[in-house]
N, CA, C and O of each residue as an XYZ file, in Angstrom:
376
protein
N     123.899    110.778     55.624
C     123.057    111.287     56.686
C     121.905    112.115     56.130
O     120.841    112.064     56.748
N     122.005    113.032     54.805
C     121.086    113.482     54.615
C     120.062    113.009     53.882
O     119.024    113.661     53.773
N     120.275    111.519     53.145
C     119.276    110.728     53.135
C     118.730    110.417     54.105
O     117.551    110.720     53.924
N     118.838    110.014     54.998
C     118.672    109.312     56.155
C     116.935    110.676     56.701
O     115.745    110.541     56.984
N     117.703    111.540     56.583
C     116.880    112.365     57.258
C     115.661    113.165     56.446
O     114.593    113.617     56.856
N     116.396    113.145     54.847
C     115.050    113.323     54.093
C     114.102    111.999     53.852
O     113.077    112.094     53.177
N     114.632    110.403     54.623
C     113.439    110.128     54.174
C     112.651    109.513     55.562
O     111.812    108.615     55.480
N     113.009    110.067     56.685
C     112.430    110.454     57.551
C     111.396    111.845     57.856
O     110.512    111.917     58.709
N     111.870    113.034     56.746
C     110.908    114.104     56.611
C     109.655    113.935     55.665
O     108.714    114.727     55.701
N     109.715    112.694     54.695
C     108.853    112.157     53.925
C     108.209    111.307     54.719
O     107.107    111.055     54.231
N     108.456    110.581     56.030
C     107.884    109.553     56.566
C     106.913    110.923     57.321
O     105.999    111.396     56.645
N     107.106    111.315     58.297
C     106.764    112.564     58.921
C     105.678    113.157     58.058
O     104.543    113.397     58.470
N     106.210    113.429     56.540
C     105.080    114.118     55.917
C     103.735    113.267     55.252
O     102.904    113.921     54.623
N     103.589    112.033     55.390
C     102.922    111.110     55.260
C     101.946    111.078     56.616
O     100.790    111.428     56.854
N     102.935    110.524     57.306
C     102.085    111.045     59.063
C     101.468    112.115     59.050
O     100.319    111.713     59.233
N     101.379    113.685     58.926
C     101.047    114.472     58.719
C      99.450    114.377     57.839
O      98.352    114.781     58.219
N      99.645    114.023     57.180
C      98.585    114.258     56.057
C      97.619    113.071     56.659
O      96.464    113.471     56.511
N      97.621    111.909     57.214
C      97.104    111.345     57.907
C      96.520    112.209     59.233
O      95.375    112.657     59.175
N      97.110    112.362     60.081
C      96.454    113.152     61.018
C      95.427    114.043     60.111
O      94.237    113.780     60.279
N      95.848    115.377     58.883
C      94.377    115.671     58.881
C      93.401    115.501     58.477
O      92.407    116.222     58.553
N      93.577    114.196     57.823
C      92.260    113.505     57.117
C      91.738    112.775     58.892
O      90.559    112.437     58.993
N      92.472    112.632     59.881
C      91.536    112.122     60.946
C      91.788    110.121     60.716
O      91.988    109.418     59.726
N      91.622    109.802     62.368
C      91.661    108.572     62.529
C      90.316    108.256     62.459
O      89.378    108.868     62.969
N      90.288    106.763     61.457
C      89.205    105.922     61.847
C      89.665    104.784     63.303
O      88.662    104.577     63.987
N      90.231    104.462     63.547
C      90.353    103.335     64.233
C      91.820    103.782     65.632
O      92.915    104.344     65.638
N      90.777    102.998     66.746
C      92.236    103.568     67.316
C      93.647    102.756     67.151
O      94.737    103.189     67.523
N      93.517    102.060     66.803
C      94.825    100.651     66.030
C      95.606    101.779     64.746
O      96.817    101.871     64.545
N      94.738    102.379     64.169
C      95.697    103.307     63.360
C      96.208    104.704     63.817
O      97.028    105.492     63.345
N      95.350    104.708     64.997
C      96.206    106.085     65.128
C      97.486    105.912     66.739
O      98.180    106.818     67.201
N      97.404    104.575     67.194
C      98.454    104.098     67.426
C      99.937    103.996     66.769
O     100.988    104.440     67.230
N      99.752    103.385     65.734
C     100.708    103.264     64.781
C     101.057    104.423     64.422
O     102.277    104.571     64.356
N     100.270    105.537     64.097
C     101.170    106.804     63.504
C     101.790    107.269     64.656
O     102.790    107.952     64.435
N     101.426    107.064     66.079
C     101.939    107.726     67.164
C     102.990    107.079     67.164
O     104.062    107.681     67.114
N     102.939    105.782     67.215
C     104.938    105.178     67.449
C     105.503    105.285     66.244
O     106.706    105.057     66.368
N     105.246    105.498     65.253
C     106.474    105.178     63.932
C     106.796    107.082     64.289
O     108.010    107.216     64.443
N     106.145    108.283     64.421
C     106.743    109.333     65.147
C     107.509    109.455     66.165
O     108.671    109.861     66.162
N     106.718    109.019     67.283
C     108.198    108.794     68.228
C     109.252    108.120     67.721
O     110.326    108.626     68.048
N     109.339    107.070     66.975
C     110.239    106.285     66.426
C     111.578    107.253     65.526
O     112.779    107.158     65.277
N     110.632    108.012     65.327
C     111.825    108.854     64.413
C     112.129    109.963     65.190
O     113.245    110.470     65.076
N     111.296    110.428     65.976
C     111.695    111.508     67.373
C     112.893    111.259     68.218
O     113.695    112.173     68.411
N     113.053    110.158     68.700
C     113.829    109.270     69.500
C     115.065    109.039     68.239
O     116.096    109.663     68.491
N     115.085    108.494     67.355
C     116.225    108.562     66.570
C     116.939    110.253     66.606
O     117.970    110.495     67.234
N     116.316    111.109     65.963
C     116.899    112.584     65.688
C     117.715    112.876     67.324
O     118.795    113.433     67.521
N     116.744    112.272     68.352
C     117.890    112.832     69.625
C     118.928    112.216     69.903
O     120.034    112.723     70.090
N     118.612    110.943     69.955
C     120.025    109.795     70.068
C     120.914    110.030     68.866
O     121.945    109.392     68.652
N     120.301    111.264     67.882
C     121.525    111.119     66.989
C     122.554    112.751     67.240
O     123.340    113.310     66.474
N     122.117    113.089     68.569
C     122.985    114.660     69.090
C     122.233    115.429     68.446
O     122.933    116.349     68.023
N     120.606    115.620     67.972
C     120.136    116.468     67.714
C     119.118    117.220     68.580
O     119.629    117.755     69.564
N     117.811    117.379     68.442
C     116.507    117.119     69.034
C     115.375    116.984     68.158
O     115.638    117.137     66.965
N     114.218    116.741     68.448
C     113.290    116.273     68.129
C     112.936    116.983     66.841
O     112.810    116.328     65.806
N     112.741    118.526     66.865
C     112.027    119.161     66.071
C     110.381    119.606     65.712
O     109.398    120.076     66.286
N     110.834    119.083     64.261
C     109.248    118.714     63.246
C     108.892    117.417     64.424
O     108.043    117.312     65.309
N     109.867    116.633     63.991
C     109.130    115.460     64.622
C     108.321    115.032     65.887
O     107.523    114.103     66.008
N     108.852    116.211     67.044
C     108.015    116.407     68.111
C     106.693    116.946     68.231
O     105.864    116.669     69.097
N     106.581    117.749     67.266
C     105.150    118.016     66.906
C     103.887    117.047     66.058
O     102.668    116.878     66.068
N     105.174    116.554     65.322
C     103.721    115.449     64.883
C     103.694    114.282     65.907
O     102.836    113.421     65.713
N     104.372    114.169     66.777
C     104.165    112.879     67.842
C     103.291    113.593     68.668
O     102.394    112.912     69.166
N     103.314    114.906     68.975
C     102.424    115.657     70.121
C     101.327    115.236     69.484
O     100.643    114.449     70.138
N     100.775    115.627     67.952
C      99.569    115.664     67.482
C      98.512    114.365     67.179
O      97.307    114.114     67.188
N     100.035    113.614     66.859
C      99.368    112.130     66.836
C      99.134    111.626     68.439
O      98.310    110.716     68.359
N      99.354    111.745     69.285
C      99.443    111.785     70.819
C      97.849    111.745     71.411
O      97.197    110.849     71.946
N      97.472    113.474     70.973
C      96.261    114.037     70.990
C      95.387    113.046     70.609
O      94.661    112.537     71.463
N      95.325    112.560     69.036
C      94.589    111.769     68.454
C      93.917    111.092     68.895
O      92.691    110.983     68.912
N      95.199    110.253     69.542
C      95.198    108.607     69.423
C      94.289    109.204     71.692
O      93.290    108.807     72.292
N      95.150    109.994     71.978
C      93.823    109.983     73.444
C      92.740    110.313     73.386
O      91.825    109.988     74.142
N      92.702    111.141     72.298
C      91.260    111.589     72.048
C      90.239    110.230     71.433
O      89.192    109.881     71.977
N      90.658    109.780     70.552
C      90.118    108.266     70.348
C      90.062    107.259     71.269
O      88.923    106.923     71.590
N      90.614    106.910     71.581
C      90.614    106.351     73.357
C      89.993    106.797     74.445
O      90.200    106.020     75.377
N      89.347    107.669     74.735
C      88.612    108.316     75.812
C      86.988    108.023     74.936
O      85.889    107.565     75.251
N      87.622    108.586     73.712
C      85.663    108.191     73.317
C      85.344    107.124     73.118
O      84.135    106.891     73.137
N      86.477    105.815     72.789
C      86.227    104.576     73.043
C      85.947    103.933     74.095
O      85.516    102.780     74.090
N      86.241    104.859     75.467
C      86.249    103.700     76.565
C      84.720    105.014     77.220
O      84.097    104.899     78.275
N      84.635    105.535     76.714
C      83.137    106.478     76.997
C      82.312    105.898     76.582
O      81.181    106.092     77.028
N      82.557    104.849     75.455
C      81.694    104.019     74.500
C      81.555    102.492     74.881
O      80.580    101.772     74.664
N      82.596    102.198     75.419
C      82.701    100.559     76.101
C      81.900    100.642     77.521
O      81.463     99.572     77.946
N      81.657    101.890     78.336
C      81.661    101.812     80.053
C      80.302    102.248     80.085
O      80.029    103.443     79.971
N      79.243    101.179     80.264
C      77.872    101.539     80.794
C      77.973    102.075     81.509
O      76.837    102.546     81.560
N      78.592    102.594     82.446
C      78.196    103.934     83.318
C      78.069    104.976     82.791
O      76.960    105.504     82.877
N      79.412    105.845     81.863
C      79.358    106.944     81.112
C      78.083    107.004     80.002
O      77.569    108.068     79.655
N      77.699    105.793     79.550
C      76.691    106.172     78.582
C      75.639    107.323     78.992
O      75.285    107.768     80.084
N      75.285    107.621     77.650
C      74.055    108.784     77.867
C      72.725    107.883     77.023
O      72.873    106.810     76.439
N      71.769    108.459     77.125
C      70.897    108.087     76.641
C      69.785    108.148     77.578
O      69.914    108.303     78.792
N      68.262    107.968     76.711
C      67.164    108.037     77.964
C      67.344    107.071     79.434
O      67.065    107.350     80.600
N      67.961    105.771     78.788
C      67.446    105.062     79.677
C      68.547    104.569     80.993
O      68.408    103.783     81.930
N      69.859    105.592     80.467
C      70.939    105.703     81.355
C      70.605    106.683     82.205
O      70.719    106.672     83.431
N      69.964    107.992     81.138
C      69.615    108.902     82.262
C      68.526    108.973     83.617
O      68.572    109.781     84.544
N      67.579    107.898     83.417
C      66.699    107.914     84.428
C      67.088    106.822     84.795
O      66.622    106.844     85.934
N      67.621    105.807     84.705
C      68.175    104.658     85.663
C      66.641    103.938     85.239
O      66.786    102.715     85.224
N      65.656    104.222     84.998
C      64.217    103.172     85.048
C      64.248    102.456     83.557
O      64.211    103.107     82.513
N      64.313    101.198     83.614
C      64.334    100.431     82.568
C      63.342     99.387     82.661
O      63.424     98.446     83.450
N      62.100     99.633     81.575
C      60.719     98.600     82.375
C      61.211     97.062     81.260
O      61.127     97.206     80.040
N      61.502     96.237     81.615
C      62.138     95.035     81.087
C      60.197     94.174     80.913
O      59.980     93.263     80.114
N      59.468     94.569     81.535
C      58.012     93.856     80.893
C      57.093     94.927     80.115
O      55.974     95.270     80.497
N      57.761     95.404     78.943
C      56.714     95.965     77.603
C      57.108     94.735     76.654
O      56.620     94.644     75.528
């Protein structure tokens, strides 16, 4: 068992160090969010609780919405900013 769980605190500490170098992509910061829960969800089903591990799923959590909101801020011509969002006038004959 205490393998088991040190090399789940090495998986965790890998995750970790990822979060603070920051996500490029939201596909990767997906993945760090479930392989955390993944091991979150193990530690309770095993009569424990979450811990460490609830905190790096919170953080990877954050991430991965925070990347996702600026992606779909970035996909949705409405939210855009810019001159020509902001005045709605777009002269299509220059």
């Amino acid at each position: 068992m205490a393998d088991k769980t040190k090399r789940q605190e090495k998986k965790l500490d890998r995750i970790e160090k990822r979060l603070d170098k920051g996500m490029k992509s939201k596909g990767q910061a997906k993945r760090n969010l479930n392989r955390a829960e993944k091991i979150e969800h193990k530690r309770i089903a095993a009569g424990g609780f979450g811990g460490r591990a609830s905190g790096v799923a919170d953080a990877a959590l954050d991430q991965y919405s925070n990347l996702k909101e600026g992606a779909d801020a970035f996909n949705n011509p409405i939210k855009k900013t810019g001159p020509f969002y902001k005045t709605g006038d777009i002269n299509y004959n220059k």
